[in-house]
Chimera marker file (.cmm) of the C-alpha trace (Angstrom):
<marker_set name="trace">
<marker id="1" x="0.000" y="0.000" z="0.000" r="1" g="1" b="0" radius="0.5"/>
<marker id="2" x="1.460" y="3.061" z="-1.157" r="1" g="1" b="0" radius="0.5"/>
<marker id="3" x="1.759" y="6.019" z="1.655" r="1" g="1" b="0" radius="0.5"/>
<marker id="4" x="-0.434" y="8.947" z="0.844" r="1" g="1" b="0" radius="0.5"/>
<marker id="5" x="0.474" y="12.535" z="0.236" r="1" g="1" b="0" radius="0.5"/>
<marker id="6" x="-0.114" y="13.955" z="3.555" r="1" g="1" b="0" radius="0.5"/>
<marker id="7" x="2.382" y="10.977" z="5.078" r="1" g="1" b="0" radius="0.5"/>
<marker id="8" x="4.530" y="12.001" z="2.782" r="1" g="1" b="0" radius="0.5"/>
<marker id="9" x="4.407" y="15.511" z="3.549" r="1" g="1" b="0" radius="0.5"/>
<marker id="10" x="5.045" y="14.780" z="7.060" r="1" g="1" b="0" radius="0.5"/>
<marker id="11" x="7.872" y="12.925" z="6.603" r="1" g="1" b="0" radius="0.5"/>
<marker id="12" x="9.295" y="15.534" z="4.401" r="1" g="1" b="0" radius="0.5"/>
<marker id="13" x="8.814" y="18.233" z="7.263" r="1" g="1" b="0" radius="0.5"/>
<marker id="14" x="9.969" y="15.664" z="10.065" r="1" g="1" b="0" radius="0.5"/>
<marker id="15" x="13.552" y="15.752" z="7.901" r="1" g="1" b="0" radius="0.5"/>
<marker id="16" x="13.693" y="19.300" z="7.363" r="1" g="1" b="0" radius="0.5"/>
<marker id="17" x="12.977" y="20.121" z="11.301" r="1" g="1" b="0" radius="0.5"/>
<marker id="18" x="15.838" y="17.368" z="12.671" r="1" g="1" b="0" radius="0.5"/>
<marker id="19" x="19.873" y="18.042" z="12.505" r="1" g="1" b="0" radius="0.5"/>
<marker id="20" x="20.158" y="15.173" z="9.928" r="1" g="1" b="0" radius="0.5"/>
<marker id="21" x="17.577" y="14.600" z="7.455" r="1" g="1" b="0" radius="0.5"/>
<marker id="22" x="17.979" y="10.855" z="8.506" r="1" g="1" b="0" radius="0.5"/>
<marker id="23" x="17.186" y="11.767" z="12.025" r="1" g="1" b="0" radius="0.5"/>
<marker id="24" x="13.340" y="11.626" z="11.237" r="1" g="1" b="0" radius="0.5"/>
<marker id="25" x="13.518" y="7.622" z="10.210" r="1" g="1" b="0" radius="0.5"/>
<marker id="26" x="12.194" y="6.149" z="13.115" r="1" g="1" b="0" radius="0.5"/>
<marker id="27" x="9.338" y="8.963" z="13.095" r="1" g="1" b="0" radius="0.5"/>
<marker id="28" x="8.464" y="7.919" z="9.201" r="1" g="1" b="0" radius="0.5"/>
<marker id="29" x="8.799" y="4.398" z="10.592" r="1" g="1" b="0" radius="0.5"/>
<marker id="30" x="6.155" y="4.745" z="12.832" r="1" g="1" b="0" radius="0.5"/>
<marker id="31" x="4.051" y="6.759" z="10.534" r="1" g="1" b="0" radius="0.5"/>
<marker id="32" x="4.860" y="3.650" z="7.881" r="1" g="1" b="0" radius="0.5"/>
<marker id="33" x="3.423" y="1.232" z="10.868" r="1" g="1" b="0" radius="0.5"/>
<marker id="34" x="0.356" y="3.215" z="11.605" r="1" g="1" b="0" radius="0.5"/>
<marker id="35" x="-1.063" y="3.973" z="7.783" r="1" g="1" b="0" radius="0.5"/>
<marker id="36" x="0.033" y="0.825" z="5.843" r="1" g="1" b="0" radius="0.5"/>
<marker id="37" x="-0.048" y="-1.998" z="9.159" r="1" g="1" b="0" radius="0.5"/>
<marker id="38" x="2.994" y="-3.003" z="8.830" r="1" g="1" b="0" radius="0.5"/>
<marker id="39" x="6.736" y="-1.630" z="6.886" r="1" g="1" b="0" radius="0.5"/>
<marker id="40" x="6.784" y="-3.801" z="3.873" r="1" g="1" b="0" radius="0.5"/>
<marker id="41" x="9.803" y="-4.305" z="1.092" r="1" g="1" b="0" radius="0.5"/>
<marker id="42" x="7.429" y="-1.519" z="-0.924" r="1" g="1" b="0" radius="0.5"/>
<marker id="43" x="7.051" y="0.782" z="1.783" r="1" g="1" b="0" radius="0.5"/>
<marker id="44" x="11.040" y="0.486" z="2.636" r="1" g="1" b="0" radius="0.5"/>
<marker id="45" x="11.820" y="1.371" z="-0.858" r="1" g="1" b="0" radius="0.5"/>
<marker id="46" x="9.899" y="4.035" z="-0.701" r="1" g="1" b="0" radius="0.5"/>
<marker id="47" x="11.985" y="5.304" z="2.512" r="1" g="1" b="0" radius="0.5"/>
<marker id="48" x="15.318" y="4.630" z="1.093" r="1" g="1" b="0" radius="0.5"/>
<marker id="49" x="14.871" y="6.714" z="-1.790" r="1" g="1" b="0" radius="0.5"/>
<marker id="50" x="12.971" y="9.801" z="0.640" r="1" g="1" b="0" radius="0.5"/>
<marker id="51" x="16.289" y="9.498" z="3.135" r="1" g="1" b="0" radius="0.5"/>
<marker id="52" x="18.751" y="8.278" z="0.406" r="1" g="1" b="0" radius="0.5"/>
<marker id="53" x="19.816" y="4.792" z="2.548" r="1" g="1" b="0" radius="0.5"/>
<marker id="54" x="20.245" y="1.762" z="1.511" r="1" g="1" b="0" radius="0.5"/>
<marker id="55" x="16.816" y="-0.327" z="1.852" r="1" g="1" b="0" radius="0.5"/>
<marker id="56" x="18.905" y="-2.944" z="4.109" r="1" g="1" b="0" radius="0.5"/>
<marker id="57" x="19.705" y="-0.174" z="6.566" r="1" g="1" b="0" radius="0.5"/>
<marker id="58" x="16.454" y="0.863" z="6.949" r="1" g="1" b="0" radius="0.5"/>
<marker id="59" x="15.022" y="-2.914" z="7.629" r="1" g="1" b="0" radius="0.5"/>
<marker id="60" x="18.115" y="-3.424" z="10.315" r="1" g="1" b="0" radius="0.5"/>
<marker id="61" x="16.339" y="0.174" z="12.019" r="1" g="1" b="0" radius="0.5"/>
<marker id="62" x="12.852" y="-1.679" z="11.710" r="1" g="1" b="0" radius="0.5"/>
<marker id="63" x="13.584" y="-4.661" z="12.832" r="1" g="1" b="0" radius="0.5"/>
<marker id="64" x="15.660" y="-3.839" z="15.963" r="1" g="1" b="0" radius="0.5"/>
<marker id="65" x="12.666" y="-2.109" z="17.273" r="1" g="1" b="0" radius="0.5"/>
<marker id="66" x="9.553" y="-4.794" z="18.682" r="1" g="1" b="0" radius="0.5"/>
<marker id="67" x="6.834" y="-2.318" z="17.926" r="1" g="1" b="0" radius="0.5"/>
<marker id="68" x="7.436" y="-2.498" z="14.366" r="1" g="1" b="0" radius="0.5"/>
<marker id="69" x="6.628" y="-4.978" z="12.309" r="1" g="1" b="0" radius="0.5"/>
<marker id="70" x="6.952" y="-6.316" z="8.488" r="1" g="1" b="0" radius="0.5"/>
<marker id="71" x="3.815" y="-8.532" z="7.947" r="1" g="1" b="0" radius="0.5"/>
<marker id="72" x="0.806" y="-6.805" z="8.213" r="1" g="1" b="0" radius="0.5"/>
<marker id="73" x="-1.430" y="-7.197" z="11.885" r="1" g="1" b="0" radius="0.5"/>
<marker id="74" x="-5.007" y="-7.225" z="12.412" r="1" g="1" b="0" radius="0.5"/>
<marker id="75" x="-7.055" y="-3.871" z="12.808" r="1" g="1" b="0" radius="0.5"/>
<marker id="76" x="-5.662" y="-3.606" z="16.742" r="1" g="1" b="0" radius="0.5"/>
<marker id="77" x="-2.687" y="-4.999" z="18.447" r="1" g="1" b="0" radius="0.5"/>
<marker id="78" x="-2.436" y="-6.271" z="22.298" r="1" g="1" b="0" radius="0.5"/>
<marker id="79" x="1.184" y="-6.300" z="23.602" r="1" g="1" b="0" radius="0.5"/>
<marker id="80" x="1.754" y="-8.018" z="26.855" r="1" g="1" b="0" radius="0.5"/>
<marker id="81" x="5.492" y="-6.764" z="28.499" r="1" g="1" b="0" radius="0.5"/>
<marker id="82" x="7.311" y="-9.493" z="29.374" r="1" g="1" b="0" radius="0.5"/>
<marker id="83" x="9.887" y="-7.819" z="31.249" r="1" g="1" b="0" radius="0.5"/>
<marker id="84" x="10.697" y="-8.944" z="34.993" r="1" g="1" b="0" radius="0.5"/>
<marker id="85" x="8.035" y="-6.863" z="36.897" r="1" g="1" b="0" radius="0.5"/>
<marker id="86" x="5.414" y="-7.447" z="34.751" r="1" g="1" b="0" radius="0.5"/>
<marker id="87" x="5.983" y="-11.530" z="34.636" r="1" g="1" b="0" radius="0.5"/>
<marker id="88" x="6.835" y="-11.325" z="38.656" r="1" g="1" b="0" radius="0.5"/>
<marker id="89" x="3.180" y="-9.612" z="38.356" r="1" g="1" b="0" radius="0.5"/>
<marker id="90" x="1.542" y="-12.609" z="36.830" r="1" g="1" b="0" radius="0.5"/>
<marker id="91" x="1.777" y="-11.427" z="33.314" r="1" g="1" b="0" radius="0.5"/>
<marker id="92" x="2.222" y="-14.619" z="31.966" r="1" g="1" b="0" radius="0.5"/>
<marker id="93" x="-1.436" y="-15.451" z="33.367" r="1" g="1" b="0" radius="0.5"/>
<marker id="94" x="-2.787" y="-12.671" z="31.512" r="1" g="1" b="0" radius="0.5"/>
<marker id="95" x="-1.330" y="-14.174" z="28.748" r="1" g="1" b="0" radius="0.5"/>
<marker id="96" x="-3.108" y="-17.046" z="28.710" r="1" g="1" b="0" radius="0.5"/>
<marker id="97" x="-6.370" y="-15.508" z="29.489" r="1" g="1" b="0" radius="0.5"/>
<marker id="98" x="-5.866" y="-13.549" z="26.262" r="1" g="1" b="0" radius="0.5"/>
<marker id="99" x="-5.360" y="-16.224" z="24.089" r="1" g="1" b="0" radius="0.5"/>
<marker id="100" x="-7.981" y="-18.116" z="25.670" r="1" g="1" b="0" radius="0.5"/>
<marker id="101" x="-9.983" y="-15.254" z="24.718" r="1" g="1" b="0" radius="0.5"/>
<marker id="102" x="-8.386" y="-15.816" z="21.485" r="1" g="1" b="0" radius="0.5"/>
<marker id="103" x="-8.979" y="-19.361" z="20.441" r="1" g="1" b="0" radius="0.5"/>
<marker id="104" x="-12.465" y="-19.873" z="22.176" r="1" g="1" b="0" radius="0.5"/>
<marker id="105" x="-13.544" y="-17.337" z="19.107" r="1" g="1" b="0" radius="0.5"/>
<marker id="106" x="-14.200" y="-14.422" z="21.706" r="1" g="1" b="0" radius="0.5"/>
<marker id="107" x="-11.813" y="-12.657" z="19.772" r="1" g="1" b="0" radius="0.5"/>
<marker id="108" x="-11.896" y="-12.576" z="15.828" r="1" g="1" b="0" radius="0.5"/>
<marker id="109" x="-8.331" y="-13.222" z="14.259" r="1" g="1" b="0" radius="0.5"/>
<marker id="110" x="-8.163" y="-10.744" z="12.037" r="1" g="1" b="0" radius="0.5"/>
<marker id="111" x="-9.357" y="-8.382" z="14.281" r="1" g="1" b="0" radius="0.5"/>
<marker id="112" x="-6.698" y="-8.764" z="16.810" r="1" g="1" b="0" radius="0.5"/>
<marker id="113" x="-3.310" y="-9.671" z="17.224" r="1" g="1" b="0" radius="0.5"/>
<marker id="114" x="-1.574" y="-10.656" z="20.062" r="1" g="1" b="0" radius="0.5"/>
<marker id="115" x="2.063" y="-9.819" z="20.991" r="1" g="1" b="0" radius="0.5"/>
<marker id="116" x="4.227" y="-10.472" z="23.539" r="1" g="1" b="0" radius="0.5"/>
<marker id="117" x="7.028" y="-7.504" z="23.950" r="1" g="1" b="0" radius="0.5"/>
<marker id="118" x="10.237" y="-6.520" z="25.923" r="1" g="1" b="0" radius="0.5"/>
<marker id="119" x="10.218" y="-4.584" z="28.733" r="1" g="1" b="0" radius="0.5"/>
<marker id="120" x="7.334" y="-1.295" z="27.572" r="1" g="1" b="0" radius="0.5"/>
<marker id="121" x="8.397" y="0.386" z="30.275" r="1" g="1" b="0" radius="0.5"/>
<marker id="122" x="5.744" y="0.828" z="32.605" r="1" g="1" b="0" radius="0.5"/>
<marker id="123" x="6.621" y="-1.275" z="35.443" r="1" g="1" b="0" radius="0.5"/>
<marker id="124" x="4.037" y="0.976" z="37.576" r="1" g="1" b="0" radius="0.5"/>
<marker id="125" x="0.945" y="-0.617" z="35.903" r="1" g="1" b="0" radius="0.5"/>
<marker id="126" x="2.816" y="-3.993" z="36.079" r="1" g="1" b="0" radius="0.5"/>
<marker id="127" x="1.303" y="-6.626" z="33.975" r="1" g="1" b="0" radius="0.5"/>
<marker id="128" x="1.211" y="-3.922" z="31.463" r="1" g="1" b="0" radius="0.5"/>
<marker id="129" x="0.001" y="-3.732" z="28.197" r="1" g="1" b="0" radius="0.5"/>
<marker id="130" x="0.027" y="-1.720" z="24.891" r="1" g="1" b="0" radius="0.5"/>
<marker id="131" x="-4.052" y="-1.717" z="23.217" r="1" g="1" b="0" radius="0.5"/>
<marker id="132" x="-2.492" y="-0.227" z="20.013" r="1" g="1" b="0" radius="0.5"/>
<marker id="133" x="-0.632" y="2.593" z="21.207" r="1" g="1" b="0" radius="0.5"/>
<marker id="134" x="-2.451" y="3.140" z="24.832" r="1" g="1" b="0" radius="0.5"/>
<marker id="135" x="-0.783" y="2.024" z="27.891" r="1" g="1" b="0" radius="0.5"/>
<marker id="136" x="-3.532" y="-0.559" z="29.853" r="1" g="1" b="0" radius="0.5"/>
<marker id="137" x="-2.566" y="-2.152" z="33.006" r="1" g="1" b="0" radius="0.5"/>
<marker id="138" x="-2.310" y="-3.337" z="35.686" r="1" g="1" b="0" radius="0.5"/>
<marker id="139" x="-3.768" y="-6.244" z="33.990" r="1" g="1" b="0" radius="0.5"/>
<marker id="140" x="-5.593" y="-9.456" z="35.874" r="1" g="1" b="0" radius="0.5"/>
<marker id="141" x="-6.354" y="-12.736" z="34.325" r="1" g="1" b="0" radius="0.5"/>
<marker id="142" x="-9.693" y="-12.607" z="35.506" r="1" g="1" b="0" radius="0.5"/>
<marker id="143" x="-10.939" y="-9.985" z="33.548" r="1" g="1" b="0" radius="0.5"/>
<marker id="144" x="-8.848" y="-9.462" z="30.377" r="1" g="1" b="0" radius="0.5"/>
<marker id="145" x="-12.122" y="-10.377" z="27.814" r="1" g="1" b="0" radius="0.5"/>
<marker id="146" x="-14.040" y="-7.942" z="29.343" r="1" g="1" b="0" radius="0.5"/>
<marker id="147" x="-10.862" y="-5.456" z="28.707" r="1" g="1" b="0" radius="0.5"/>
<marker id="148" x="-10.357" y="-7.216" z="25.577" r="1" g="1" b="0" radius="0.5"/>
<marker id="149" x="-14.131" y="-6.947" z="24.451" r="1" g="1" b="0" radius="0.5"/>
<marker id="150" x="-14.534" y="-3.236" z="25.551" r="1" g="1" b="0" radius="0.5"/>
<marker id="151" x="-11.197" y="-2.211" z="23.654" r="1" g="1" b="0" radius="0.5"/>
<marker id="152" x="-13.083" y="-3.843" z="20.242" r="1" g="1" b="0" radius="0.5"/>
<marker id="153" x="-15.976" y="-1.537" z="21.264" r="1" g="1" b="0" radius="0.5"/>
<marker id="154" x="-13.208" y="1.534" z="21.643" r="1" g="1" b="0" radius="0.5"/>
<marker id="155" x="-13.755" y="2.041" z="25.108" r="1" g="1" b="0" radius="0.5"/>
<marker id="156" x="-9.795" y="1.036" z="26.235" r="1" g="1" b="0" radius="0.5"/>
<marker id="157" x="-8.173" y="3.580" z="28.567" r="1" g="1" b="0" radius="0.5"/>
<marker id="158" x="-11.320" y="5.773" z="29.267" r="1" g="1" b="0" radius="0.5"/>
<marker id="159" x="-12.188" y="7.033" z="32.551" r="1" g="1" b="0" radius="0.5"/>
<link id1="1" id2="2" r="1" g="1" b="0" radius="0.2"/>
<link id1="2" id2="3" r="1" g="1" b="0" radius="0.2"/>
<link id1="3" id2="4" r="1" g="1" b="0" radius="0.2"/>
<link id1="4" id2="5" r="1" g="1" b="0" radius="0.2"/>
<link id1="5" id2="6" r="1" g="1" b="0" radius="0.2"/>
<link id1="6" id2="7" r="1" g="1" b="0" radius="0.2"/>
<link id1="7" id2="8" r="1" g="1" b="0" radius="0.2"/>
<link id1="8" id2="9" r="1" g="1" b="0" radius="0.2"/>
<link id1="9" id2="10" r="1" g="1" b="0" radius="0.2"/>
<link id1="10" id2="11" r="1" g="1" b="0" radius="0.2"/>
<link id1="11" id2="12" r="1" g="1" b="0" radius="0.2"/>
<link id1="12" id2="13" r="1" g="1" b="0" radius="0.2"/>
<link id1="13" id2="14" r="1" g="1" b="0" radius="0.2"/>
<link id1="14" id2="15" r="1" g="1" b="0" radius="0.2"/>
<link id1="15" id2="16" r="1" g="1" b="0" radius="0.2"/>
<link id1="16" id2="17" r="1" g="1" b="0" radius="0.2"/>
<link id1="17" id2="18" r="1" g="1" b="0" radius="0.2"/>
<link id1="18" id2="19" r="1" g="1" b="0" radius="0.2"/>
<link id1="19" id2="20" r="1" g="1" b="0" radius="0.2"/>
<link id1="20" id2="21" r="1" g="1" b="0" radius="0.2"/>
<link id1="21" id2="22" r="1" g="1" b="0" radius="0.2"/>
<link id1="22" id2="23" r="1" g="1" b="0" radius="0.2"/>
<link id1="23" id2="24" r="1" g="1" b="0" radius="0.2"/>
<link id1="24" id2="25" r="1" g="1" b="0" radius="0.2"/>
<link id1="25" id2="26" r="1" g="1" b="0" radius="0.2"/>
<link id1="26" id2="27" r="1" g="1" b="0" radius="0.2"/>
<link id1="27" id2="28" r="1" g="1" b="0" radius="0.2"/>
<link id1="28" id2="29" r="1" g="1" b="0" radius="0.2"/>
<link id1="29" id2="30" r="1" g="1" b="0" radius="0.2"/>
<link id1="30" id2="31" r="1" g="1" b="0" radius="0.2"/>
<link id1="31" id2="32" r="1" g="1" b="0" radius="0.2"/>
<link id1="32" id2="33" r="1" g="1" b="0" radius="0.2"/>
<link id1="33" id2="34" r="1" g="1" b="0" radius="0.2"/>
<link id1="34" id2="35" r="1" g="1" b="0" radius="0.2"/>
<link id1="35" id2="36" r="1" g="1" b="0" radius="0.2"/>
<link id1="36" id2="37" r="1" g="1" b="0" radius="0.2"/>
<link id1="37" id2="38" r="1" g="1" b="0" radius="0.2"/>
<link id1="38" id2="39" r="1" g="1" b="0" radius="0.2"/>
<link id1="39" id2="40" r="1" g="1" b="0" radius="0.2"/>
<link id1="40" id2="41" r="1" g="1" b="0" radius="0.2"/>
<link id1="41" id2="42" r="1" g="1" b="0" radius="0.2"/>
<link id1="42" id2="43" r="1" g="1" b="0" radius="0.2"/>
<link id1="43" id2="44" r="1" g="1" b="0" radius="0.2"/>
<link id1="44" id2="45" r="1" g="1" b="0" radius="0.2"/>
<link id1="45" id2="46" r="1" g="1" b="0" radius="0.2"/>
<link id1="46" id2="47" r="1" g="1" b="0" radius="0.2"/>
<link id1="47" id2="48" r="1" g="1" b="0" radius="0.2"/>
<link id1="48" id2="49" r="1" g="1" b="0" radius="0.2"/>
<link id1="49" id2="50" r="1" g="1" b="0" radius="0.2"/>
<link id1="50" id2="51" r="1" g="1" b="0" radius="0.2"/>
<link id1="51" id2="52" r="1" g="1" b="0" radius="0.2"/>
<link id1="52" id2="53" r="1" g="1" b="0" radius="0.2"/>
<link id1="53" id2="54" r="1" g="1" b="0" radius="0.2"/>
<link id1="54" id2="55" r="1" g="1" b="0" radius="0.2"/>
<link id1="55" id2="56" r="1" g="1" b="0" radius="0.2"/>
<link id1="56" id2="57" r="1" g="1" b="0" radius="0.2"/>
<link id1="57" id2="58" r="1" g="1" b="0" radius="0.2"/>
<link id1="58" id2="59" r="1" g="1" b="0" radius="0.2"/>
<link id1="59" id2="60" r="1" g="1" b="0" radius="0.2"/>
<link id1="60" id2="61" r="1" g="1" b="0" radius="0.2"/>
<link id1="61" id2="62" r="1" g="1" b="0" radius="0.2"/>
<link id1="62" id2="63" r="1" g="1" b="0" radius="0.2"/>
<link id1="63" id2="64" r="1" g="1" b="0" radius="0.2"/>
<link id1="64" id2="65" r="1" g="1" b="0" radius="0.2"/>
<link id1="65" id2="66" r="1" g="1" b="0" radius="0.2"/>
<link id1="66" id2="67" r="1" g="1" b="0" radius="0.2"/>
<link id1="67" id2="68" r="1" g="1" b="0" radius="0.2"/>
<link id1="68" id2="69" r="1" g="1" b="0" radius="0.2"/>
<link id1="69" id2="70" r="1" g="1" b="0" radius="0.2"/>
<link id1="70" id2="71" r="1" g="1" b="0" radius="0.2"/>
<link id1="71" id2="72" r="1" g="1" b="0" radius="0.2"/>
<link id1="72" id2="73" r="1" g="1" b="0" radius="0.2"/>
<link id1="73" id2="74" r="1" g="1" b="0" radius="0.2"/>
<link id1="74" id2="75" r="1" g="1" b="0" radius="0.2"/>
<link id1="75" id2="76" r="1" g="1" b="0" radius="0.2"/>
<link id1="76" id2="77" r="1" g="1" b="0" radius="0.2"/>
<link id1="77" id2="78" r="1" g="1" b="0" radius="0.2"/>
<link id1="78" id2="79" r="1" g="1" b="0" radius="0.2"/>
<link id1="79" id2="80" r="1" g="1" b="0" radius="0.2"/>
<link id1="80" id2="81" r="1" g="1" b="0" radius="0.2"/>
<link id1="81" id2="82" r="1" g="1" b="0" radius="0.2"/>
<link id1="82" id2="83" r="1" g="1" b="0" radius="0.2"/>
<link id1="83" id2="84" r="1" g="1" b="0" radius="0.2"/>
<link id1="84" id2="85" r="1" g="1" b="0" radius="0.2"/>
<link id1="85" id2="86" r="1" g="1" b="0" radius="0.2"/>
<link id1="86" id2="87" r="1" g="1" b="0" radius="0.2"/>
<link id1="87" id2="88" r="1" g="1" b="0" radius="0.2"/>
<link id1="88" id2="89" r="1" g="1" b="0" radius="0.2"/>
<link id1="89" id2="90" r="1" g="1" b="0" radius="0.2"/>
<link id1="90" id2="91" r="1" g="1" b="0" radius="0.2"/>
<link id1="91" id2="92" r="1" g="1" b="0" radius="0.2"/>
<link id1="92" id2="93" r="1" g="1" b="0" radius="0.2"/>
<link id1="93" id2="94" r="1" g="1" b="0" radius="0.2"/>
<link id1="94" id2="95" r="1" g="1" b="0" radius="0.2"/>
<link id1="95" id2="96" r="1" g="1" b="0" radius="0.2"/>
<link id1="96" id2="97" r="1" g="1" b="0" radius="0.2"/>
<link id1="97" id2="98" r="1" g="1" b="0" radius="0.2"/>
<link id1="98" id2="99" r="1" g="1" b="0" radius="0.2"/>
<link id1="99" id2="100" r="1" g="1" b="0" radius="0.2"/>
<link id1="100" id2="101" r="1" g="1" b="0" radius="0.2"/>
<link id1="101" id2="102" r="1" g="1" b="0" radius="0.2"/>
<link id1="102" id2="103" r="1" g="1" b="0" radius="0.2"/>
<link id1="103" id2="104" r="1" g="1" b="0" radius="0.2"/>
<link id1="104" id2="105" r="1" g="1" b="0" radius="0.2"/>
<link id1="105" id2="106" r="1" g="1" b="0" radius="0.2"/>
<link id1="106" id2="107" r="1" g="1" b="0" radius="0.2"/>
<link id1="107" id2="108" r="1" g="1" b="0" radius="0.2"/>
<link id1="108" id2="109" r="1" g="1" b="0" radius="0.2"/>
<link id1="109" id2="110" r="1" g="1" b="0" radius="0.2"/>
<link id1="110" id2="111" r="1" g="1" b="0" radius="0.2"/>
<link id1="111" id2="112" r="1" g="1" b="0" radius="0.2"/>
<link id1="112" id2="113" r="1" g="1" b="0" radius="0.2"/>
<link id1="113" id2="114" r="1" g="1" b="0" radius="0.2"/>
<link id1="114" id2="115" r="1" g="1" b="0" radius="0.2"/>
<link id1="115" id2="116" r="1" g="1" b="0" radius="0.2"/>
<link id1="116" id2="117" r="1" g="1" b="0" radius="0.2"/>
<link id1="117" id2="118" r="1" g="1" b="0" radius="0.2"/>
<link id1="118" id2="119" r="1" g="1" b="0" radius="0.2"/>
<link id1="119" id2="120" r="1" g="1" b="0" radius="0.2"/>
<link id1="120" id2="121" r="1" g="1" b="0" radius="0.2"/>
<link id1="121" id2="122" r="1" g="1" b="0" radius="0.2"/>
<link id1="122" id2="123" r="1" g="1" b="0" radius="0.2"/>
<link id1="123" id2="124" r="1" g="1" b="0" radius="0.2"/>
<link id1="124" id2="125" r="1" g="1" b="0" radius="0.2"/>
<link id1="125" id2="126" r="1" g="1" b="0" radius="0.2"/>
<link id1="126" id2="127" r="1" g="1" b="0" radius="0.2"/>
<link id1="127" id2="128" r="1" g="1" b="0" radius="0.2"/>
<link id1="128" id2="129" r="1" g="1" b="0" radius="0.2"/>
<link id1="129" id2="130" r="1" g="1" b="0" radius="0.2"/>
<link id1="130" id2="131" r="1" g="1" b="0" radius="0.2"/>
<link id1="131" id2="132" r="1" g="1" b="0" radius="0.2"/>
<link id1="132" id2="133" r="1" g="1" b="0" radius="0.2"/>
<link id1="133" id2="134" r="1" g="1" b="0" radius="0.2"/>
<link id1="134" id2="135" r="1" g="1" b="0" radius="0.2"/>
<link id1="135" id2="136" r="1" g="1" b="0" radius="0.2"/>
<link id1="136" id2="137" r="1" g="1" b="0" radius="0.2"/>
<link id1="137" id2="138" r="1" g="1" b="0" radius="0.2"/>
<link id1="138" id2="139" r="1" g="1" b="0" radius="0.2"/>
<link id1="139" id2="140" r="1" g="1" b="0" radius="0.2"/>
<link id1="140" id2="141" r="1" g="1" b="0" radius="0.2"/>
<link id1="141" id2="142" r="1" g="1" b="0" radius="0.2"/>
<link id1="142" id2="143" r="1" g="1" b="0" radius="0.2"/>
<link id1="143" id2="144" r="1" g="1" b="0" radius="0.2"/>
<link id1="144" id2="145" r="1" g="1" b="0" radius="0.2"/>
<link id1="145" id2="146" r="1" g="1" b="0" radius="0.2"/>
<link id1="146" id2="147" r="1" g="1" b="0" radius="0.2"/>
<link id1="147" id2="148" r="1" g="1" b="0" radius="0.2"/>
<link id1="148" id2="149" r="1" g="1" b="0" radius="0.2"/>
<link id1="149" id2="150" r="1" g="1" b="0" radius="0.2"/>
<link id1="150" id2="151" r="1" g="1" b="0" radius="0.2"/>
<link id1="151" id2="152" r="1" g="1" b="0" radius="0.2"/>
<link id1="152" id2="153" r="1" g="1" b="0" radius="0.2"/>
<link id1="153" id2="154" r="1" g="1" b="0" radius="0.2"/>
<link id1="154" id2="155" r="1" g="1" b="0" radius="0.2"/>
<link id1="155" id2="156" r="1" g="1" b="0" radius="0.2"/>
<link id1="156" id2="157" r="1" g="1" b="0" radius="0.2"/>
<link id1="157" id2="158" r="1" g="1" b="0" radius="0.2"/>
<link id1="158" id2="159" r="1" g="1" b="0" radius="0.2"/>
</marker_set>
């Protein structure tokens, strides 16, 4: 899937605000991620020529970090940390809840992928999560369909 104009745009004014043009690939990367689903051979082609690097250099950038990916997801992703605090916290419980939720058909496939992911960082709301891009946690087995449900319906992370 080709990136549209206004991505394009924004990635052009990301390079001309940073030090180095090159500065603003891991900003394109993510804007790559969040329009196309994923940072495919045709969108990293498209990058090498905007930043003049080589294609491979700009895989070896996506693939060091987790939250990118190169084949495309379903329409939301659920990232479980895995770092210490969060599996000291039972998160590998919650993991099994969610792919309980998962294979019993709760959950459609293509509607959600699940992830497990280094340390996110937020050892505070240990077992954490990412819901696409919003921080949920703490986490408990016990009622991660009802989280998982409720994010479909795009209540996640409201208060």
């Amino acid at each position: 899937m080709p990136l549209s104009k206004t991505s394009l745009l924004a990635i052009q004014q990301a390079q001309y605000h940073m030090p180095l043009p090159r500065a603003g690939l891991l900003f394109a990367l993510r804007m790559v991620q969040a329009e196309c689903g994923q940072v495919g051979s045709d969108e990293v082609k498209t990058l090498s020529e905007l930043f003049s690097i080589s294609p491979v250099q700009i895989e070896g950038v996506a693939r060091f970090y987790d939250l990118l990916t190169e084949t495309r997801v379903g329409a939301h992703r659920f990232r479980l940390c895995e770092g210490v605090v969060c599996d000291m916290r039972q998160a590998g419980a919650v993991w099994d809840a969610a792919a309980e939720a998962a294979t019993g058909n709760k959950i459609p496939e293509e509607t959600v992928t699940f992830e497990r992911s280094a340390c996110l960082g937020h050892c505070d709301h240990a077992p954490a999560a990412l819901w696409d891009d919003r921080l949920v946690g703490p986490l408990n087995p016990t009622d991660v369909l009802e989280l998982l449900q409720n994010a479909l319906r795009g209540s996640v992370g409201d208060d």
